[in-house]
N, C-alpha and C positions, 0 to 999 in steps of 0.2 A: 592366070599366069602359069605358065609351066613349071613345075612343080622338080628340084635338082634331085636329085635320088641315087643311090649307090646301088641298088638293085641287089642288097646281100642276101634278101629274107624276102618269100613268098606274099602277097597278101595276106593272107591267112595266117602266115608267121606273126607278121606286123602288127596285125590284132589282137592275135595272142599277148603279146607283146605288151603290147597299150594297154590292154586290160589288165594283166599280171601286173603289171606296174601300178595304175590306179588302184591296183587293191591291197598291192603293199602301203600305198601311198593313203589308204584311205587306216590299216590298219594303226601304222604310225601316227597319223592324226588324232586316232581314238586316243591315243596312247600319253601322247606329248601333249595333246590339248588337255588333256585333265589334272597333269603334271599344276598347274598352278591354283586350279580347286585343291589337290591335296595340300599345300599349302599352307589354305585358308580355312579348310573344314577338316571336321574328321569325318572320313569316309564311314563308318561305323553309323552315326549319325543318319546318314542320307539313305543309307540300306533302307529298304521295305517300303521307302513313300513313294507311293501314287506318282504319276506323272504329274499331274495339278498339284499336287506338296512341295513335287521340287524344284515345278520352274517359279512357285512363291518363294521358295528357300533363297535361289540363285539367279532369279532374276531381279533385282533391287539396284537400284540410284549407288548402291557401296562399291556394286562389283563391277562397276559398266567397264572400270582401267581393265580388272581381269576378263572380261569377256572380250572386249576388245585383243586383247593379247589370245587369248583361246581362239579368235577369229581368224586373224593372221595366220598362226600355227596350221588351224586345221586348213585353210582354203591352199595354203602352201603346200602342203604338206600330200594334197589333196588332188590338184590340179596342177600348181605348175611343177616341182620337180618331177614327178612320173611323166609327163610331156617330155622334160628335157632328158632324161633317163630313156626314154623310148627311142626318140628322134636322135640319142646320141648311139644306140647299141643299132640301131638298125640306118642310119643315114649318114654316120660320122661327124658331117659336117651340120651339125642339130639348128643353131644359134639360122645357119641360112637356111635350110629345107625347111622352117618353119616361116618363114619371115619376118627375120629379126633384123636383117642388116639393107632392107630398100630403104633409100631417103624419101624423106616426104615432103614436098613442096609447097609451098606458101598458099596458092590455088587449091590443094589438094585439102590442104588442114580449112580453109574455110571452108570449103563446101561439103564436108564431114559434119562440122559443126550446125551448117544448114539443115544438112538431110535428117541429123535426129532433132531438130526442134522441129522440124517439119514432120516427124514422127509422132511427135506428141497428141494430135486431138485423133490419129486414129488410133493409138494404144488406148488414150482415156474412150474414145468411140466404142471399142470391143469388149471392154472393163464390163461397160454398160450393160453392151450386148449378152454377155455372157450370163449376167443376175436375170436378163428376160428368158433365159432359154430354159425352157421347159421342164426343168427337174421338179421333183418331190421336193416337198416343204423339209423333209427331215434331209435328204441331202443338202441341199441350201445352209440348214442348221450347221450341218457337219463343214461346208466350206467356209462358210461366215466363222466358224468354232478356229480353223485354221488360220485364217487372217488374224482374229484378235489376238493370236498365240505369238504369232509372226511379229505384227505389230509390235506388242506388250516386250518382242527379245528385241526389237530395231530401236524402242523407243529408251532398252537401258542402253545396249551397245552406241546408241546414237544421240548418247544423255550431250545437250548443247547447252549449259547454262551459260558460256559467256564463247569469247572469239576464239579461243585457245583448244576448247572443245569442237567448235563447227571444224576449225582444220585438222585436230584429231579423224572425227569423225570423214573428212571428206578422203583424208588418207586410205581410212582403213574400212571404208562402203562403200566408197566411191573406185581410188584409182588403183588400191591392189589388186580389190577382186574384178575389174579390171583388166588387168596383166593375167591374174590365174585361170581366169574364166577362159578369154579367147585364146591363150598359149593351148590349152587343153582342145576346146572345141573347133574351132578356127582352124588352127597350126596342128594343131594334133588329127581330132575325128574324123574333119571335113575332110581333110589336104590328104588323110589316107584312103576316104571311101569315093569321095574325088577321081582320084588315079587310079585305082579298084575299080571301080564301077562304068569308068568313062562315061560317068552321066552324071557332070557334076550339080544339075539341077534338082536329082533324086536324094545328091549326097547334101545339098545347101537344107532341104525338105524333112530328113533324116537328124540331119544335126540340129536345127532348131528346135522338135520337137524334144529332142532329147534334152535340150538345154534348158528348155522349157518344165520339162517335168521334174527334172534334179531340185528345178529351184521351191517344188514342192504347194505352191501357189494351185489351187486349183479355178478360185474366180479372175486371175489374173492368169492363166495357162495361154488364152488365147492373144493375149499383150505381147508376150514375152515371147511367144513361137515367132510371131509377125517380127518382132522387133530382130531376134535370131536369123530370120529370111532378110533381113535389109543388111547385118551384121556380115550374115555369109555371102551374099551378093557381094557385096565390097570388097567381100577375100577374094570370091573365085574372080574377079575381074582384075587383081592387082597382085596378087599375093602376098601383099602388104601388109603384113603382120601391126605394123605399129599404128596402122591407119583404123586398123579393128579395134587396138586400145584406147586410142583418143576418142573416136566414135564410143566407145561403151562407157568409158569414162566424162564421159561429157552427159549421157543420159544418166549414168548416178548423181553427178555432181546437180542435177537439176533436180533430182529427186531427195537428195541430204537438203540441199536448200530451200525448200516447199517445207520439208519440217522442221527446218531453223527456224524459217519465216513462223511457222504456224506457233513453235512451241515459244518463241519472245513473246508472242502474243500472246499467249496463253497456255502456260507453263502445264496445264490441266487436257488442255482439247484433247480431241480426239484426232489420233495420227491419219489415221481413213479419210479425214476429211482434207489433206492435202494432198490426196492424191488429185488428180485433172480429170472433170469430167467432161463430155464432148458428147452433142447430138450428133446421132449418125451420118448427118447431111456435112458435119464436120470430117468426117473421119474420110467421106470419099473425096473431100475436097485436099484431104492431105496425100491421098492414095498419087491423084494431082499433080501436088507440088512434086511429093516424095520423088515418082520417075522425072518429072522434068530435071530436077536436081541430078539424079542421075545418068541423065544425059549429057549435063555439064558436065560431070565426075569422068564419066567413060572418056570425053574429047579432054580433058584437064590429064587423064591418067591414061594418055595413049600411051607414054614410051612406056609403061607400065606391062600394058596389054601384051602378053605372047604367048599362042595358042593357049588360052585359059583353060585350064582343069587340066592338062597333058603331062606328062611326066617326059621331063628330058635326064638319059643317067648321065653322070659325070666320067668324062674322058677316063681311059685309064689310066693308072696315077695318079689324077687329082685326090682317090680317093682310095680305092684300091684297085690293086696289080689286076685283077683280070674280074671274069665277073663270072659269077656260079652258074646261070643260069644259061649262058650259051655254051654250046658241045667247041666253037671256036674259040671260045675264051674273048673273043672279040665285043664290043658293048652293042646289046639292042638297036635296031634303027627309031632315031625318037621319034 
């Protein structure tokens, strides 16, 4: 989709920009997120212990309401106001340059829903893939060390003992981060290096990977890129900001309910074990599905389609009086 733009700020500005923000954004998160451990603890206490002292300290069955709240704060905090902070100081009209205000249509929302379960056995296919690839037993250690850590924080923040919990939990793993995740990467990263770059397949390539690695997962790096590539397809072909939400929300909501499912069953198990797993012969048959689906998606979301990854600026007027960048004052040809 062509991407509306006020043309006030350089490339290069706009980066600046997005970054200074995320890192105010990330500042204040340290800041507010810890605001409800102080609290609950006394900071004095927690001084001097080890990383393994304190996520025993503060990761427990007691604090999952406060972690949960610490989650919200920081991914907020974090991703989506610095998105809307950016997209407002450099595009004005933020809420639409990002795509927040296309409708989604009936055909549109199912075949979203299709394409990430049709995603599923090649995320678990590459999961697989990734524990065959040829590392050192001590890296292995260190990646396996990182999942339990991960796990051990999903399984207080995502403590389900009864029904009032799983909807907690699907709130705030599932459809916030969700909303902050793709306002950020999506609406934000993509849709700038997009219009930047004129090549928005390098910028779908670029952002996944990067989404991919924030989420800190290194046996699961190769899931999450893939899933990022099917995420930003969807962008750059609609600009559809909310169609990125439902889609990402719709792949948590399957994954909070895999450890619902697992931990009624067994209040003990082990959270790893609901993840999906999938022989590789699985994963190409979803490769498969996945573009036919998107073939439907592309003919479902024509009126969608207009020169995708392209920047069109906004009249002048609509946005502002003239535009910095031509010597006539007059707006770019789009």
């Amino acid at each position: 989709m062509a991407y509306p733009a006020s043309h006030r700020y350089t490339y290069w500005a706009q980066l600046a920009i997005l970054a200074g923000c995320v890192s105010l954004g990330f500042l204040l998160a340290t800041l507010v997120s810890s605001l409800p451990l102080l609290l609950k603890y006394d900071m004095k206490s927690l001084l001097g212990l080890s990383p393994e002292e304190l996520s025993d300290r503060l990761l427990v069955p007691a604090n999952a309401g406060i972690l949960r709240l610490v989650q919200f704060l920081s991914t907020l905090m974090l991703f989506f106001l610095p998105t809307l902070a950016y997209a407002r100081i450099c595009h004005r009209r933020a809420v639409r340059h990002l795509g927040l205000q296309k409708p989604v249509q009936a055909r549109q929302l199912v075949l979203v829903v299709l394409i990430m379960f049709a995603c599923l056995p090649l995320v678990g296919a590459l999961a697989d893939l990734t524990q065959r690839l040829p590392f050192s037993q001590a890296t292995l250690n260190r990646f396996q060390a990182a999942e339990d850590a991960y796990n051990r924080q999903v399984a207080v923040i995502g403590r389900m003992d009864s029904v009032l919990d799983f909807i907690l939990s699907l709130i705030m793993l599932a459809i916030l981060p969700a909303v902050f995740e793709e306002t950020l990467f999506r609406g934000g990263v993509q849709n700038l290096l997009s219009r930047w770059w004129r090549a928005p397949i390098w910028a779908i390539v670029v952002t996944s990977l990067l989404f991919s690695a924030v989420h800190g997962s290194y046996l699961g790096f190769l899931s999450r890129a893939v899933l990022g590539f099917v995420l930003g397809w969807m962008y750059y072909r609609t600009g559809n900001l909310r169609l990125n939400i439902i889609a990402h929300a719709v792949n948590n909501t399957v994954a909070i309910t895999a450890l619902y499912v697992v931990h009624r069953r067994d209040p003990n198990a082990d959270l790893s074990k609901a993840d999906p797993h999938f022989a590789l012969w699985w994963g190409a048959v979803s490769v498969i599905a996945v573009v036919a689906l998107f073939v439907l998606f592309e003919r479902t979301s024509a009126f969608q389609v207009d020169r995708p990854g392209r920047e069109v600026p906004l009249p002048p007027g609509e946005d502002w009086p003239h535009y910095p960048f031509s010597e006539t004052g007059n707006p770019p040809a789009a």
